[in-house]
N, C-alpha and C positions, 0 to 999 in steps of 0.2 A: 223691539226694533233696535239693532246698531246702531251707537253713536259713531257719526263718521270721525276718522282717524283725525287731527292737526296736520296739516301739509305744511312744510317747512316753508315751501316758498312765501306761503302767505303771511308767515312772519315770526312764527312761531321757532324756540331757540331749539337747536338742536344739544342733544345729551353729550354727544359725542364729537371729536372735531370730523371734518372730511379730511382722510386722506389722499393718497392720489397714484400715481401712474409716473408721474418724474423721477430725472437718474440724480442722485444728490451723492456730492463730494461730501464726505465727513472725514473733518482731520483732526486728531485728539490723542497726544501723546501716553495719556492713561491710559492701557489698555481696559481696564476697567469700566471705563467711562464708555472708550469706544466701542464696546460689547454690548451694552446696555442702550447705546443709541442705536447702533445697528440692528437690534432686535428688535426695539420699538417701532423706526421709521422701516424696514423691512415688515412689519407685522400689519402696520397702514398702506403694504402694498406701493412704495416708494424702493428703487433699486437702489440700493446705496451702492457705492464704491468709498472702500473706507481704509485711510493711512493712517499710519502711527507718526508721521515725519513732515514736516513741509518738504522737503525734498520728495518723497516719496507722493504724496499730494501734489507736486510739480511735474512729474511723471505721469503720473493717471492722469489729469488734466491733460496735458500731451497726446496723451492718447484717444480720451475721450471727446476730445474739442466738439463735436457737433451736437453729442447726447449729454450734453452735461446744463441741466437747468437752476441749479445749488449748491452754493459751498456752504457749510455748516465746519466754522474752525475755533477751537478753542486761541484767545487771544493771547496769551502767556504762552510759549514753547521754547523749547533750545534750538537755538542757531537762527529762529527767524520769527520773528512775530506774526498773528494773525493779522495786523493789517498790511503789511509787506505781500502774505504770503498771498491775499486776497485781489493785491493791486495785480501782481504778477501774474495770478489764475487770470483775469480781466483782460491781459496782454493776451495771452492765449484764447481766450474765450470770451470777446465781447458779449457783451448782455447779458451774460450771467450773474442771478442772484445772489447774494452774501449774507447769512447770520451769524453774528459770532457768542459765542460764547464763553464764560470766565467768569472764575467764583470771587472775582472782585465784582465791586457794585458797576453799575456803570459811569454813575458821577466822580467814581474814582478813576476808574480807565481813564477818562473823559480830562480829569484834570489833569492825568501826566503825558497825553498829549497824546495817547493810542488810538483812540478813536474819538470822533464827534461824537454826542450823546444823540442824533437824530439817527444815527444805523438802528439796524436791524441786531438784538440783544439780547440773548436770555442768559438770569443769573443761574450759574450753579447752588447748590444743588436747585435742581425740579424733577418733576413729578412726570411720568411717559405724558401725560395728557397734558400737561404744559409746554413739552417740550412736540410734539403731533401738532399742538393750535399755532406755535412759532413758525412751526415748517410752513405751514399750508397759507401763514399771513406773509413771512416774508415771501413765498411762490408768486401767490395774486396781487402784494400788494409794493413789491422790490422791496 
């Protein structure tokens, strides 16, 4: 006789995060870095649209205003920082979600005044599955 399978719903943890079906802004001056998110979050089935610039992420924004559910921006950049560039997106695109990311901690961010330490945050480096669990919490949960 089969044992019947764990249904998640019933409370049981899943292995793997959920991905999703949302268009997410990723901006991240390392081309490196932004390769390596765009593969991931493209590989959970998530449309990225992905700049190397805040101006450039100013742009697609612009264009994208109605299909754009997440910005994913590194907080450290040249010419603009991610919380500027994030307030900005927001002007364009009410109700859009925000994570930022940066290989400072966040209580450091936090203490030279870039961000509150209650946003949405993931330190660099991590891991594809840390960074898939961040998307999909900031999504559901802003």
């Amino acid at each position: 006789m089969d044992t019947p399978k764990p249904d998640n719903a019933a409370g049981f943890a899943r292995t793997r995060p959920l991905g999703g079906t949302e268009t997410i802004l990723l901006v991240e001056d390392e081309v490196q870095i932004l390769r390596m998110c765009r593969r991931v979050l493209e590989g959970e089935g998530y449309t990225v649209i992905a700049a190397g610039t805040p101006q450039k992420a100013l742009e697609l924004a612009e264009e994208k205003r109605g299909a754009l559910h997440l910005v994913v921006t590194d907080v450290v950049m040249p010419a603009m920082n991610g919380r500027e560039l994030a307030t900005r997106i927001k002007a364009l695109v009410p109700g859009v979600k925000t994570l930022f990311m940066s290989g400072y901690t966040a209580n450091v961010i936090a203490g030279r005044g870039v961000l509150s330490e209650d946003l949405n945050f993931i330190q660099k480096p991590f891991s594809s599955t840390e960074l898939a669990s961040k998307i999909r919490e900031a999504l559901d949960n802003g």
